[in-house]
N, C-alpha and C positions, 0 to 999 in steps of 0.2 A: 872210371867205369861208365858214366856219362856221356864222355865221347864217344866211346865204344859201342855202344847200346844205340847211340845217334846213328851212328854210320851206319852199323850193320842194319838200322829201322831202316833207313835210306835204301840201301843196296837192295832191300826187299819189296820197298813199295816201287823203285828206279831201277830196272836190271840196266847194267849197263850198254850202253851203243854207239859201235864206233864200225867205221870201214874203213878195213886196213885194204892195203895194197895188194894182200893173198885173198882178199873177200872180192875185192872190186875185181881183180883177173878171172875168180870164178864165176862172178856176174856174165863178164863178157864172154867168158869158154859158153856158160849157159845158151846167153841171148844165140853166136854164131853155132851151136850145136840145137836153133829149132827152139828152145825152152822161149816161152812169153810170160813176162812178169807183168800182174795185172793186180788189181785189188776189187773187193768189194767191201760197203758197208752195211754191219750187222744192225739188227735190228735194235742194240744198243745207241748205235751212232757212230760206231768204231769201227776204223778203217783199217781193213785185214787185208796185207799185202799178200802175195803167194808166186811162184813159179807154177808155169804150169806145161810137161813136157808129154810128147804123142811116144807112142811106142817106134823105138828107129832102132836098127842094130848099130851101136856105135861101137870103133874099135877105144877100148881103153887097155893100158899097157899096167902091170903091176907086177913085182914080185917081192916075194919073202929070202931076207937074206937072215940067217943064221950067224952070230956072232963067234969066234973065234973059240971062245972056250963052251959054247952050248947055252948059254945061260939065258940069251935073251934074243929077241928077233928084230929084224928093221925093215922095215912097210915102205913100198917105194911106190910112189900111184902118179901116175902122166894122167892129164886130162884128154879127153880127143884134139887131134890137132885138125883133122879134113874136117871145113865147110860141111855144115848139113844142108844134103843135098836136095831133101824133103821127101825121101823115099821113106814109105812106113810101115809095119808089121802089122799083121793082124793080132785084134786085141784084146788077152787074156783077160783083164781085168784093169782096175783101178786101185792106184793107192797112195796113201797122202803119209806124209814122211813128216815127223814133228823132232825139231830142233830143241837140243837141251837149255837150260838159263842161259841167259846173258848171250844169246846168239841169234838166228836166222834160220831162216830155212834152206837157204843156198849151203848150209854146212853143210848137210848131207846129198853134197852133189855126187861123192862118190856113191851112194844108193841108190839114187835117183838116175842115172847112167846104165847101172846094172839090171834094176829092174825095166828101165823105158825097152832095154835090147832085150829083156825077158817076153816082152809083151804090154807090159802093163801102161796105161795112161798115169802120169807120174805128178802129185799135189807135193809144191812145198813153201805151205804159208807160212809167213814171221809170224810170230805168237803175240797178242796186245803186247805193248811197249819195249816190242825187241824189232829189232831189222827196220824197214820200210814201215812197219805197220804205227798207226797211233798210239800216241802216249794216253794208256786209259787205266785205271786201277786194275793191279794183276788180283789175281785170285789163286794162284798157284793151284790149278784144275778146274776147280767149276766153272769159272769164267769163261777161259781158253777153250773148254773140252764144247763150250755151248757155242764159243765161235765158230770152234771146227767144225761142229754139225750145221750152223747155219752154211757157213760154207761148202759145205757137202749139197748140203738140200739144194743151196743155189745153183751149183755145177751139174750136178743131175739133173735140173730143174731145164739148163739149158740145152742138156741132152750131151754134156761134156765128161759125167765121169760115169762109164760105165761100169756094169756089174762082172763078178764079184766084187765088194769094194774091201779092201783090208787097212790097216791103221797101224803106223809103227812109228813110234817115239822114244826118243833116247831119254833117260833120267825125267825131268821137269815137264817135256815132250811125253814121255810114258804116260805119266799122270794127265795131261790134257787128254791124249789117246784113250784113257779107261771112262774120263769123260765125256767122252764123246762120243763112245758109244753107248753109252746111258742112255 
């Protein structure tokens, strides 16, 4: 029970981080598709990495295929292949995309695609001690939710994320999100 108990204290205080080879391709779809990955440091002292993408119509290719007897569905997503050309949309708003545990923010490129062609100026920072960003005690929301708004205030600050701004987080991501808007 001991070791148990160790581990999983581990896996809490250490989300796991790694780049696999479907992380690092969508680094690169990111960087040749316009997105700049950049960081700043919070007033902590911790180094919050983020993608940071302009409003651009990109074409992305998906479809929903239906299994044979009904039961279940299969999600097919291409990333853009054309060079971003640096042609840009006028722009609805701003929004910052938060990656569940043990992840990044590049996970949610397929959101970050959808919405840059929607209009919006498109945020997707690694969370303390996930992705790029520094190994710093997580807090599972308060910590994160306070990085994200320093991060917000900074982007605004530069005149880089315009208004409306909205906040959407998957799972662990949610939680930082409610956060941060606090």
């Amino acid at each position: 029970l001991a070791g148990c108990a160790s581990y999983v204290t581990h896996k809490i205080e250490h989300p796991a981080r790694s780049h696999t080879s479907l992380q690092l391709a969508i680094h690169d779809n990111l960087r040749q598709q316009g997105f700049v990955q950049a960081s700043m440091r919070t007033s902590d002292g911790v180094r919050i990495a983020y993608w940071l993408g302009q409003p651009h119509a990109y074409v992305v290719h998906e479809s929903f295929k239906s299994s044979a007897d009904g039961t279940s569905l299969q999600w097919q997503w291409q990333m853009p292949q054309a060079p971003f050309d640096g042609s840009k949309l006028p722009v609805t708003g701003s929004i910052v995309l938060l990656h569940p545990c043990e992840g990044e923010g590049a996970m949610l490129a397929t959101w970050a695609y959808r919405f840059a062609s929607a209009g919006y100026v498109t945020v997707m920072p690694d969370l303390r001690s996930q992705g790029d960003s520094d190994l710093a005690p997580v807090g599972y929301g308060p910590r994160e939710g306070k990085d994200v708004a320093e991060l917000v205030r900074n982007l605004r600050a530069s005149g880089q994320l315009p208004r409306p701004l909205f906040l959407m987080g998957v799972s662990y991501g949610a939680t930082a999100a409610v956060f941060a808007a606090s």
